[in-house]
C-alpha positions as CSV (number, residue, x, y, z in Angstrom):
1,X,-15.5,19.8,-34.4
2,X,-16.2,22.7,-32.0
3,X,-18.4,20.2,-29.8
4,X,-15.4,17.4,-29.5
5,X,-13.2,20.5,-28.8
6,X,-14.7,21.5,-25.9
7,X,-15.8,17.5,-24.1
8,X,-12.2,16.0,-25.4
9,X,-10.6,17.9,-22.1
10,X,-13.2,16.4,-20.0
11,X,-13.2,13.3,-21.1
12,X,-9.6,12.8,-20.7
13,X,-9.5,14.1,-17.4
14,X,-12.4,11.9,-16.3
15,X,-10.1,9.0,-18.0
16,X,-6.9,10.0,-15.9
17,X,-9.3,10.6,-12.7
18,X,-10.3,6.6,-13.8
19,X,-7.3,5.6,-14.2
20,X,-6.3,7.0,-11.0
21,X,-8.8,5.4,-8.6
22,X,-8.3,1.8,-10.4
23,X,-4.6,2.2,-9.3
24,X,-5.6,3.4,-5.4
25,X,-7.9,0.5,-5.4
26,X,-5.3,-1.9,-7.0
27,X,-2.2,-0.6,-4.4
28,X,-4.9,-1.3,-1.5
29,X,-5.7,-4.7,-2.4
30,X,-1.7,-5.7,-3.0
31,X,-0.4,-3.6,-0.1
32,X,-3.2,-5.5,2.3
33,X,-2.2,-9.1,0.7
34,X,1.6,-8.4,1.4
35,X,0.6,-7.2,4.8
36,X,-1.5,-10.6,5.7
37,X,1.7,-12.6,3.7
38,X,4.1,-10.6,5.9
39,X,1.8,-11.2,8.9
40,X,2.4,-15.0,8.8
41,X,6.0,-15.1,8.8
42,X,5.8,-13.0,12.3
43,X,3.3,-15.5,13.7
44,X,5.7,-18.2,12.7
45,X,8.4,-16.6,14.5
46,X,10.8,-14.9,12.1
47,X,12.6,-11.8,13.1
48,X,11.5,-8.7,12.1
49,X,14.8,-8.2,9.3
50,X,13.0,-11.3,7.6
51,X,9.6,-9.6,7.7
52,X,11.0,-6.8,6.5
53,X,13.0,-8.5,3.1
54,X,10.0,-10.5,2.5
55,X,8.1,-7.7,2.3
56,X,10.1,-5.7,-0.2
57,X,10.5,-8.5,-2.1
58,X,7.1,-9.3,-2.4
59,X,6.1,-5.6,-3.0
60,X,6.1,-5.6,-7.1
61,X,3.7,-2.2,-8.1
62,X,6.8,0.4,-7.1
63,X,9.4,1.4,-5.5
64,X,9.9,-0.7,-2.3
65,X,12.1,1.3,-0.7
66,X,9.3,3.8,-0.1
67,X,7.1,1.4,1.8
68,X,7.2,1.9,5.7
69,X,7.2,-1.0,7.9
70,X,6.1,-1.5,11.2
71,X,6.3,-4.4,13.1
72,X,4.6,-4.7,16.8
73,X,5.6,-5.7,18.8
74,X,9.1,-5.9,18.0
75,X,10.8,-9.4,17.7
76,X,13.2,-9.2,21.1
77,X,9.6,-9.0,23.1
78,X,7.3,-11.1,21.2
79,X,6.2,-14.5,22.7
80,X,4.2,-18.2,21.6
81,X,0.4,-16.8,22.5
82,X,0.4,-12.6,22.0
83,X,-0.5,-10.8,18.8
84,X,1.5,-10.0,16.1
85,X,0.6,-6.4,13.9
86,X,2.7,-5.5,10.4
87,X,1.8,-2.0,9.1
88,X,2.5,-1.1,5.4
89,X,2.1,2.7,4.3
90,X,3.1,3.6,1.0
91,X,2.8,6.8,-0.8
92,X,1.4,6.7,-4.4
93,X,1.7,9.5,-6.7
94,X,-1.4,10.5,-8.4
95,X,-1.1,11.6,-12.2
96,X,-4.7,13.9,-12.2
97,X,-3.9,17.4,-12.2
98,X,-7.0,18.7,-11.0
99,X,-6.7,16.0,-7.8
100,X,-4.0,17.3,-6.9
101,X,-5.8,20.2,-5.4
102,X,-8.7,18.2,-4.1
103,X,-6.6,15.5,-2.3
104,X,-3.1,15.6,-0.9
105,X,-0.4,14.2,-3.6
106,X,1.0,11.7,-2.9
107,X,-1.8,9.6,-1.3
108,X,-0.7,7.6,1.6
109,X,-2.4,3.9,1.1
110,X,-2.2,1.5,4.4
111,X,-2.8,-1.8,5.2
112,X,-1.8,-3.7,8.3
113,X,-2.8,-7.5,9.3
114,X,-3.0,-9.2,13.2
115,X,-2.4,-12.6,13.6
116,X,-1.6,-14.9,16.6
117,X,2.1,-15.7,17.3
118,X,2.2,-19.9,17.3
């Protein structure tokens, strides 16, 4: 009893610590495949507005109104040929106590994607 006492604590805080890198790693892979979907539309030629409501829409882990877009270049300058760059940041809050002192809370997860305007 006085053995489980004293590993429960750590073993729920490695669990939580768990927990916590499996969502980082999940945010990254969903924030990078809404930045590659988002990508398209602006090598396709939609405005940036569109880009934009696409890519809150398509954002499903939080809330989207958190997520910082940036689109470049903007659509008044972009042209058939150039490059096309959308940049997602979104701040997720970590729920590890003992992280928070090891790593800034929230942790800012980014993903942008480049494609060729058609």
């Amino acid at each position: 009893m006085v053995e489980m006492a004293l590993i429960l604590p750590l073993l729920l805080l490695l669990l939580a610590g768990i927990i916590d890198l499996g969502r980082v790693l999940y945010t990254t892979s969903h924030l990078h495949q809404t930045s590659q979907e988002a990508v398209r539309l602006g090598g396709l030629g939609k405005t940036d507005e569109e880009i934009q409501q696409f890519t809150k829409n398509h954002f499903q882990l939080g809330d989207s109104a958190l997520l910082q877009i940036e689109i470049t270049p903007t659509d008044d300058v972009r042209k058939s040929g150039e490059y096309v760059k959308v940049s997602i940041d979104y701040p997720l809050e970590m729920i590890t106590p003992i992280l928070n002192k090891v790593i800034p809370n929230p942790v800012t997860i980014h993903a942008d994607s480049t494609i060729r305007v058609e």
